[in-house]
C-alpha positions in Angstrom: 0.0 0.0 0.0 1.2 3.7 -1.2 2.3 6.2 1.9 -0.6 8.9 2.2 1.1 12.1 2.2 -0.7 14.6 4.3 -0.3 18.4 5.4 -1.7 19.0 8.8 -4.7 20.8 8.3 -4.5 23.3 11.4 -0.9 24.6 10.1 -2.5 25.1 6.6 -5.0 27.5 7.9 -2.3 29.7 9.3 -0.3 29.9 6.6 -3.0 29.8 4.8 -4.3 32.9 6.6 -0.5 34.7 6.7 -0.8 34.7 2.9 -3.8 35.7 2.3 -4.1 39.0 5.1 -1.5 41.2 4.4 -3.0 42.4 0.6 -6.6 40.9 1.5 -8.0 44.2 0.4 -5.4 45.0 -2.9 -6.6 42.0 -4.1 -10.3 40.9 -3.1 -11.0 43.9 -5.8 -9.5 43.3 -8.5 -10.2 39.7 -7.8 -13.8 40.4 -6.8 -14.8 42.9 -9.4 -13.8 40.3 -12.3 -15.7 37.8 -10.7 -18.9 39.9 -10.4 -18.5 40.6 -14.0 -17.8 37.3 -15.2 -21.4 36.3 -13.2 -23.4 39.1 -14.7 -22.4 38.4 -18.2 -23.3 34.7 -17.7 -26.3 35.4 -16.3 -27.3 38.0 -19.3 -25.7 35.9 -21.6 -28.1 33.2 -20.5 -31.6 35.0 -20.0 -30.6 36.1 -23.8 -30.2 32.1 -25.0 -33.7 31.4 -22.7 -35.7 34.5 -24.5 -34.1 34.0 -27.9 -35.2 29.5 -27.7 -38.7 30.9 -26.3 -39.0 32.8 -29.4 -37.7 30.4 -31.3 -41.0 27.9 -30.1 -43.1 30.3 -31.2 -41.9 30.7 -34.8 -42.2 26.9 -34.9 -45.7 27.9 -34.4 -46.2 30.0 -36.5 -44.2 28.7 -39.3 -47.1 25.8 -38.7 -49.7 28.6 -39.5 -47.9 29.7 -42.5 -47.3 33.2 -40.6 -43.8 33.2 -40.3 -40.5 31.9 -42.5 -38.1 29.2 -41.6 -35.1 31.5 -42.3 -36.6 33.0 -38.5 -35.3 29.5 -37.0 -32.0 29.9 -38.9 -31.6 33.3 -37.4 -32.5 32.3 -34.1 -30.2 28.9 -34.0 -27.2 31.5 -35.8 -27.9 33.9 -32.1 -28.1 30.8 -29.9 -24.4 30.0 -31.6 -23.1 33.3 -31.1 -24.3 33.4 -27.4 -22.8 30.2 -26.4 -19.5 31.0 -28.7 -19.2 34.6 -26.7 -19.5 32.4 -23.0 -17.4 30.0 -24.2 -14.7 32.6 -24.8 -15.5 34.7 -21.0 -14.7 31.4 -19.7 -11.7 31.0 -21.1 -10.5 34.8 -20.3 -11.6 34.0 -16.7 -9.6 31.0 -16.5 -6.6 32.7 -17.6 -7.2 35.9 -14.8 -7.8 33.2 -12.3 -4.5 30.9 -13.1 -2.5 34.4 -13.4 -4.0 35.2 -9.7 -2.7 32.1 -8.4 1.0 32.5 -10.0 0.9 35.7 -8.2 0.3 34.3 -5.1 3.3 31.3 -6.0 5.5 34.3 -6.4 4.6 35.9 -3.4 5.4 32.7 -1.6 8.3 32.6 -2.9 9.4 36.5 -2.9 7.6 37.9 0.5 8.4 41.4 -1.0 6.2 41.3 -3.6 2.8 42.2 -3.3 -1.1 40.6 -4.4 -2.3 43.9 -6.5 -3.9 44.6 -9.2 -0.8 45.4 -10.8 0.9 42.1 -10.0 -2.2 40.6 -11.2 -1.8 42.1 -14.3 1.8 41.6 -15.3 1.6 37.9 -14.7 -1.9 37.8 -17.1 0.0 39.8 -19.4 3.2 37.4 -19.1 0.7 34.1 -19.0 1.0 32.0 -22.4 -2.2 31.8 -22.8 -2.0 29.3 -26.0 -0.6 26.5 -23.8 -3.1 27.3 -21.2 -6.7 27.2 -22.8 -5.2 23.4 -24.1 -4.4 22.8 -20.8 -8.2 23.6 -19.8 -9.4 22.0 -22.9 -7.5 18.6 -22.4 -9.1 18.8 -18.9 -12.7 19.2 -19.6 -12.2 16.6 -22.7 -11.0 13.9 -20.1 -13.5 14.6 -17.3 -15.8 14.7 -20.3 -15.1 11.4 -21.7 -14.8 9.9 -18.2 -18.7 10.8 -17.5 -19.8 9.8 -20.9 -20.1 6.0 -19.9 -21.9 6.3 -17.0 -24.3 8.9 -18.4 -25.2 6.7 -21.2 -25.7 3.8 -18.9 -27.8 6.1 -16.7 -30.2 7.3 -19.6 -30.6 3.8 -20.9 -31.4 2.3 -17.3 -33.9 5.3 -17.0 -35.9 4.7 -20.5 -35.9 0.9 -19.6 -37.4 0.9 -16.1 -39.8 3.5 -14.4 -37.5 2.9 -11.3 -35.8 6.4 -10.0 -33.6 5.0 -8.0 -31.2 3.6 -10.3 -30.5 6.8 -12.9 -30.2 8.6 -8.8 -27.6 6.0 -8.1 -25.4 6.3 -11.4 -25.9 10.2 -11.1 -24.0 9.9 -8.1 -21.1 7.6 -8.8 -20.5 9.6 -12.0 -20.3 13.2 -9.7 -18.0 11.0 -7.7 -15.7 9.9 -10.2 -16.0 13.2 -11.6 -14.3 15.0 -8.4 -12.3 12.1 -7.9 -10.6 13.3 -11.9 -10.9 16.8 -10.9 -8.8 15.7 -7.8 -6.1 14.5 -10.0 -6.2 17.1 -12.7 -6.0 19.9 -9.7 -2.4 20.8 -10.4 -1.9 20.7 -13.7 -1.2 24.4 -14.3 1.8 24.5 -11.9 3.1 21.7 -12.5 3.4 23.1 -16.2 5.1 26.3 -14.7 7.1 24.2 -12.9 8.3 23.0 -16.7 7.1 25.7 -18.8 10.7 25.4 -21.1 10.0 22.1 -21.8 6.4 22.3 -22.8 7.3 24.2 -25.8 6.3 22.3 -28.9 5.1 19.5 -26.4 1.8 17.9 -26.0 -0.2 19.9 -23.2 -1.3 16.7 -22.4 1.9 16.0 -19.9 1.0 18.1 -17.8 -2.4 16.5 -16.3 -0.4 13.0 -16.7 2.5 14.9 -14.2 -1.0 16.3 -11.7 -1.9 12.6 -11.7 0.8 11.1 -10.5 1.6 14.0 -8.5 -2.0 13.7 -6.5 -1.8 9.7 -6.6 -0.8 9.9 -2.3 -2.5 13.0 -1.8 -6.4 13.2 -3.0 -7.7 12.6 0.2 -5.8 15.5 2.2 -6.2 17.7 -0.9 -10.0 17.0 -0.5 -9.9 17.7 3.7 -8.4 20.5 2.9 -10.6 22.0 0.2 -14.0 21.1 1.8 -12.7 23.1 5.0 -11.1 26.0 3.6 -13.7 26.5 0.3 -16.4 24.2 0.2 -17.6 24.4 3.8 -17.3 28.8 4.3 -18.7 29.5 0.7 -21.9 26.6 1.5 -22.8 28.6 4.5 -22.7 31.7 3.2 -24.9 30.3 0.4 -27.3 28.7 3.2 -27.8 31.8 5.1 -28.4 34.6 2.1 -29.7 32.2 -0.2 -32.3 31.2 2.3 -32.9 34.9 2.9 -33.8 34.8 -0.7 -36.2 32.1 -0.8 -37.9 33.7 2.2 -38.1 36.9 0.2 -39.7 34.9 -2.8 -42.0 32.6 -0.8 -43.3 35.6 1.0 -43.5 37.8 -2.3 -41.0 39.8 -0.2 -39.1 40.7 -3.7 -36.5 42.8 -1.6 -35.3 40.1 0.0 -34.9 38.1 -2.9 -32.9 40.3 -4.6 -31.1 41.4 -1.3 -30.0 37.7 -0.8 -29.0 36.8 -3.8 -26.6 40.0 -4.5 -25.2 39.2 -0.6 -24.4 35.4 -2.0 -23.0 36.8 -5.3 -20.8 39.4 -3.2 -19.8 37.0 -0.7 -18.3 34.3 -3.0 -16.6 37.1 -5.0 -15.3 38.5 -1.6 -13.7 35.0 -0.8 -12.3 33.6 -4.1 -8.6 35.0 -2.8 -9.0 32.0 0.0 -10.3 29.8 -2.4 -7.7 30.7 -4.9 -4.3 30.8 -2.6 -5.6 27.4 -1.5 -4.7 25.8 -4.2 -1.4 27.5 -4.3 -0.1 27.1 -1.1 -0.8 23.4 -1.0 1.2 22.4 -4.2 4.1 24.7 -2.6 3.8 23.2 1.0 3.4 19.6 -1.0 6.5 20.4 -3.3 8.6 21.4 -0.3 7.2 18.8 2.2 10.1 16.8 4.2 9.6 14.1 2.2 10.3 16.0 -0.8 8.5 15.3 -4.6 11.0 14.7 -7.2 9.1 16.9 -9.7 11.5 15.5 -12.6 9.6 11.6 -11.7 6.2 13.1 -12.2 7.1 14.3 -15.9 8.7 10.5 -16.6 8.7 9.2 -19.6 6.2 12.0 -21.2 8.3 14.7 -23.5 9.8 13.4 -26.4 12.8 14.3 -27.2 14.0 17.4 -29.6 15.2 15.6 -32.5 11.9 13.8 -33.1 9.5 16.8 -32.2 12.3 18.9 -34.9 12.6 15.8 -37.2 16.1 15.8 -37.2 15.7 11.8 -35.6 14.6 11.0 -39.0 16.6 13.2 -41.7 19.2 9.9 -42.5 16.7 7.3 -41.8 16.3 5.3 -45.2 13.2 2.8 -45.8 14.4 -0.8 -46.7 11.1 -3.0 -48.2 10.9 -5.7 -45.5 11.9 -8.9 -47.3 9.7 -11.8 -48.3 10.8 -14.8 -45.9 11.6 -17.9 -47.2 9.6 -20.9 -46.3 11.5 -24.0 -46.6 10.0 -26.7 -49.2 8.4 -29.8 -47.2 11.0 -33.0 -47.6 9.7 -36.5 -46.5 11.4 -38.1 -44.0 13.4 -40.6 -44.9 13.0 -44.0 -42.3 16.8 -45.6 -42.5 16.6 -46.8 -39.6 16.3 -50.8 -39.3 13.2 -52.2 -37.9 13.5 -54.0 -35.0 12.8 -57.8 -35.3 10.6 -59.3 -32.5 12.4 -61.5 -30.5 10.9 -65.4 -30.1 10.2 -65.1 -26.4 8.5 -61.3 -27.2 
């Protein structure tokens, strides 16, 4: 059985806490405000796609009546494209502010001078190469795609087959499990590629979740402690407390309240994604530097080819020889010389 490696939670906190105080404030705006803007335009972004598939129903409709073209559903399918193109994108430039905030934070661990601001924020964005990082994020949500793919097509089948809920409920969960369980071990995947960012060049992107995997292989559990204490848990009871300020609000057609609520959960997880952010970054430092220290060279093993084949160069005196028709040898009978043995009397 593998050694656990584990970092003692209550330590965590406090360092966890020394690193994120000191610039709490320089950087839960710039940090914050992104956030907030990243939400809204989600949110707009999605009431547009609900409106424009509502109208969309009723051309059907009319179309059906004779009332209205079908160029009206081209149009509306060609917006509903555009929509989810233009989200697909503010995820990706969201990803990169948020990987740039935690290299900041790496830096500052490892430069105590050097502030969290909006400035720092910005140099490393600017500095980020963001061409190997979107692949990064895109190998990532193919493999956690493909992962779930099985046991969502096993879940829709058992659910058209029987009128029992229980079984699509139980495959639901075991595919959320082995969906954080992935996530788990695809968590460090963009510093482990700082960690090698020379060597990526011209690479497959691809090394870099195989080096978080084997990285996480002794650690998933304490990296899951420590996440469900530090994010999960403070962000769930915000969410419990506003968010049920703005179900009061709606159930009691109290529309203040709703809206009150659900701006205080908004601001509140905006607020806190510095914690949830530096988390991540001061575990893979603390795990890096542990006693019991990770050979970071061991994680990469036997992944980046080397320069001559990515350049060719392996190749430029190789010559192709035909492969040779072998030469079966021609069946000869076997030729008895032997002399038979003659029975003896008393045989």
């Amino acid at each position: 059985m593998k050694k656990q490696h584990s970092l003692p939670l209550k330590s965590f906190i406090m360092e966890l806490k020394a690193l994120v105080k000191p610039d709490y404030l320089k950087t839960m705006w710039p940090v914050g405000g992104i956030t907030i803007i990243f939400i809204a335009l989600t949110c707009i972004l999605s009431f547009l796609t609900t409106s424009i598939m509502s109208s969309m129903m009723m051309s059907v409709m009319m179309i059906m009546y004779g009332m209205a073209s079908p160029l009206a559903l081209l149009m509306g399918l060609l917006e509903i494209l555009g929509a989810a193109a233009i989200s697909i994108a503010l995820s990706f430039f969201f990803n990169f502010f948020m990987v740039a905030i935690q290299y900041t934070y790496w830096d500052r661990l490892a430069h105590p001078e050097q502030p969290v601001s909006a400035g720092s924020i910005w140099m490393h964005y600017k500095h980020l190469r963001k061409n190997q990082v979107w692949r990064i994020a895109l190998y990532i949500c193919l493999f956690l795609f493909l992962w779930s793919l099985p046991l969502d097509i096993v879940g829709g089948l058992v659910g058209g087959m029987t009128k029992n809920t229980i079984w699509p409920l139980v495959i639901r969960i075991i595919n959320d499990i082995v969906i954080l369980w992935k996530s788990l071990e695809y968590s460090q995947s963009y510093f482990l590629y700082r960690e090698k960012q020379p060597q990526f060049l011209g690479q497959s992107m691809r090394h870099a979740l195989t080096a978080s995997r084997r990285f996480m292989d002794s650690r998933k559990w304490n990296y899951l402690l420590i996440n469900v204490v530090c994010e999960v848990l403070p962000v769930l009871i915000w969410t419990l407390i506003f968010g049920g300020l703005a179900f009061y609000g709606n159930y009691t057609a109290t529309y203040v309240l709703t809206y009150v609520g659900i701006a205080l959960v908004i601001i509140g997880i905006a607020c806190y994604m510095p914690v949830i952010l530096a988390t991540g970054t001061l575990y893979f430092v603390k795990s890096k530097n542990a006693p019991d220290l990770v050979d970071i060279d061991a994680t990469f093993k036997d992944t980046f080819k080397p320069v001559a084949e990515l350049t060719g160069e392996a190749y430029v005196h190789e010559i192709y020889t035909p492969a040779k028709p072998k030469k079966h040898p021609t069946p000869v009978a076997k030729l008895d010389n032997e002399p038979k043995r003659e029975a003896k009397k008393d045989e």
